[in-house]
N, C-alpha and C positions, 0 to 999 in steps of 0.2 A: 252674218247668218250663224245662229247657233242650232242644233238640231238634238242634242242631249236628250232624252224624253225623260231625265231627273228635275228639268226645268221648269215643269209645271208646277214644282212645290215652289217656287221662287219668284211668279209672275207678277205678285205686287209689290216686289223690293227691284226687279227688273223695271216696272214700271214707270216708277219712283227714279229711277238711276237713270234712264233712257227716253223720255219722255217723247221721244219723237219716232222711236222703234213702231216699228209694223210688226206681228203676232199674226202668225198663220198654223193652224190647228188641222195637222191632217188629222181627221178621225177614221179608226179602221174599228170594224164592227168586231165589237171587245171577244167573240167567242174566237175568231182567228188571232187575235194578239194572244188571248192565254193558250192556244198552242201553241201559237210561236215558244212563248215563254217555257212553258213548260217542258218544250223540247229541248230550248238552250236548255234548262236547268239539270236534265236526263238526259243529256247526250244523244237523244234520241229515242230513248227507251220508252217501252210503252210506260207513261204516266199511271201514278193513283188518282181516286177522286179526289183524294184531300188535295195534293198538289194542285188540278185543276183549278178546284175552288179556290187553292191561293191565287194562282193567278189570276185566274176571274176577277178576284177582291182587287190586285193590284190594280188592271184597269179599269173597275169602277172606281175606287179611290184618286186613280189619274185625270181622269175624264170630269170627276167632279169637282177637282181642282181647277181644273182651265175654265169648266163653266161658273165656278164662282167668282174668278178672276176676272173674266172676259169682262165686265160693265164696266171695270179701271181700265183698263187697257182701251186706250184711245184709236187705236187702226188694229180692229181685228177682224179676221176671216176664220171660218170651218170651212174645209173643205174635206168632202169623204172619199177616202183611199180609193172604195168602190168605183167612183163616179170617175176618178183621175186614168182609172184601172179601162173604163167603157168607153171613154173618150178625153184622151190625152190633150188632144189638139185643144179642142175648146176647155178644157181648164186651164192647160196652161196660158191660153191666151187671155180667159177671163184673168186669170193672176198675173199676168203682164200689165194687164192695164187701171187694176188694182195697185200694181204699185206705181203706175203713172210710165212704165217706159212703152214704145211702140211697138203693135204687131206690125213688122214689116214681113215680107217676104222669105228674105233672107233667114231673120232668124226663123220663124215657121220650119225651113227648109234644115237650122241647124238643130232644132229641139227634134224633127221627126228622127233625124239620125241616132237622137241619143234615147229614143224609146224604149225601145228593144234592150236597153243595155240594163244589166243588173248592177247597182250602185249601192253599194253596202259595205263599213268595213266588218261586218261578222262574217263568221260563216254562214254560207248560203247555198242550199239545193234545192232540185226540182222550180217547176213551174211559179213563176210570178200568179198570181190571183186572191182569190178569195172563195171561203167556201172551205176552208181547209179543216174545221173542226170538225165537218161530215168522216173525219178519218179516225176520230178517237173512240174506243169503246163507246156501246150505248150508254153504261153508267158514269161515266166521266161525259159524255155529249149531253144527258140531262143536265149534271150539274152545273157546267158550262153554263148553261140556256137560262135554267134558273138563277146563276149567281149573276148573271149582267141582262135577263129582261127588261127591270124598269129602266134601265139605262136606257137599254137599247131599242125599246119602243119610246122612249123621252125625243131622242134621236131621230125618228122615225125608219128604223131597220124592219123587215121583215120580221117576225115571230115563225111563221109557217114550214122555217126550216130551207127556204128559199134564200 
């Protein structure tokens, strides 16, 4: 299991090397990853627009790595943050039996315990979810919106600010 997210510039020379590896792509809807980002980068501070828009560019440029990748890659899945975020159970089980091991009971009973839990080695505060770029100035939330639309209607995200 590798979980790097520099790795998406490497998925046809992994592919090539690995040729039996399984490739699971969470995608988080690119205006919440360039907050994330942007806040690691500012410690917290309120961001510029230009920062935004780097970051924005970084996750369209990530995202459109893995989807040119994805047709080499021989066992790949998306799965969106969103959807893991609304119903943990049923992803992770559909991704259990994706990679061919069983839903039993037991483990159901051990993933519901590690739900709850925040599993990161950055730093990390406030609330797990999505929806977090509702937090940034209006002029950095346009450009947000703008710098990863086509992505993120390609994808099928909301537009509507939903």
């Amino acid at each position: 299991c590798e979980k790097t997210p520099t790795t998406v510039w490497r998925l046809p020379v992994l592919a090539e090397m690995y040729p039996d590896a399984m490739y699971l792509h969470v995608v988080r809807d690119g205006r919440d990853v360039a907050t994330s980002l942007v806040h690691r980068w500012t410690g917290g501070a309120e961001p510029s627009v230009d920062e935004v828009e780097a970051a924005a560019r970084e996750w369209v440029a990530a995202v459109g790595a893995v989807r040119q990748a994805a047709p080499v890659l021989p066992r790949f899945r998306q799965v969106r943050y969103e959807d893991l975020l609304a119903d943990p159970h049923r992803v992770v089980a559909e991704l259990w039996s994706w990679i061919g091991l069983g839903v039993t009971e037991e483990a159901r009973a051990a993933a519901a315990q590690r739900i709850e839990q925040r599993v990161t080695p950055l730093p990390a505060s406030g609330e797990i979810g999505s929806g977090k770029w509702r937090s940034l100035a209006p002029s950095s939330r346009a450009a947000v919106t703008i710098a990863t639309a086509d992505v993120l209607r390609e994808l099928g995200y909301p537009m509507d600010g939903s």
